[in-house]
C-alpha positions as CSV (number, residue, x, y, z in Angstrom):
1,X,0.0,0.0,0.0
2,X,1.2,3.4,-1.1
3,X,2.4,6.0,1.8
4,X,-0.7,8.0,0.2
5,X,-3.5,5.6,0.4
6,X,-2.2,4.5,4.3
7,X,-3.8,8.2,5.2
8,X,-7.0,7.1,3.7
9,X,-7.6,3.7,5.5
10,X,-9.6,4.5,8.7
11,X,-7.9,4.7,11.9
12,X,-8.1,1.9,14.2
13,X,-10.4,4.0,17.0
14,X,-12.3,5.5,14.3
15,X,-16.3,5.0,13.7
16,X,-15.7,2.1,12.5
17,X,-13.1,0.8,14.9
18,X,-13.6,-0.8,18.2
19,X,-17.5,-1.2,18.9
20,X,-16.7,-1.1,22.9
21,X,-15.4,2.2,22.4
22,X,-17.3,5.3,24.0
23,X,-19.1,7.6,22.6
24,X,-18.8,11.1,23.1
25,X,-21.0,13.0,25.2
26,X,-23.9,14.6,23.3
27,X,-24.6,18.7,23.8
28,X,-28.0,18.7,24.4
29,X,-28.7,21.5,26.1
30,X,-27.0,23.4,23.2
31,X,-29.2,21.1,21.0
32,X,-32.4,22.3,22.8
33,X,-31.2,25.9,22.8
34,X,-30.9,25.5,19.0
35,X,-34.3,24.2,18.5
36,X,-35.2,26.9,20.9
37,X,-34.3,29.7,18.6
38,X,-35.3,28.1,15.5
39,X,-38.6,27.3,16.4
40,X,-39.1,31.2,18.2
41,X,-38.1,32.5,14.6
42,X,-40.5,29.8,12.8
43,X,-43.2,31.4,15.3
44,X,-42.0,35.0,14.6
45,X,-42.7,34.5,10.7
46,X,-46.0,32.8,11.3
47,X,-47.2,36.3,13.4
48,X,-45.9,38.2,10.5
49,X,-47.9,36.1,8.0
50,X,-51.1,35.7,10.3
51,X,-51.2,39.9,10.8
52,X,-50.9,40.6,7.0
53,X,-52.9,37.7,6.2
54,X,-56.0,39.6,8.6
55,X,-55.0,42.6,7.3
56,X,-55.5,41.1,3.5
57,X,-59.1,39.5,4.1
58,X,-60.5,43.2,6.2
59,X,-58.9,45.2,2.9
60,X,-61.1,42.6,0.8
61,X,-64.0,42.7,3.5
62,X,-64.0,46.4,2.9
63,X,-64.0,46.2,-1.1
64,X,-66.6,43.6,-1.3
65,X,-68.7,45.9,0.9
66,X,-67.9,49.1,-1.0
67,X,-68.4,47.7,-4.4
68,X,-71.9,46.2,-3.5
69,X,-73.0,49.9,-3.6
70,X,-71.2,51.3,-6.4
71,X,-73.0,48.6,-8.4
């Protein structure tokens, strides 16, 4: 095997080396706190939407009501 190829071939504690070996620790409290903020700015664009979308159907509301007496 070439000097090259050697730094390719996974490392005997890698992934896919010893099964008894531990895992790292998972972060999640930094994984919550990610969702967190994710989901508050999913919320924050659904406000926005839900306010121009009320906005929208009282402009129609209005027009519908106006036009049925310029008819």
């Amino acid at each position: 095997m070439s000097e090259s190829n050697q730094s390719n071939a996974p490392k005997e504690n890698s992934r896919n080396g010893d099964p008894n070996e531990k895992i790292a620790d998972f972060d999640w409290a930094g994984f919550k706190a990610k969702y967190d903020d994710a989901m508050a700015k999913c919320l924050e664009s659904e406000r926005a939407l839900y306010e121009e979308f009320n906005l929208l159907t009282e402009v129609i509301c209005l027009l519908s009501q106006r036009s049925e007496y310029d008819i």
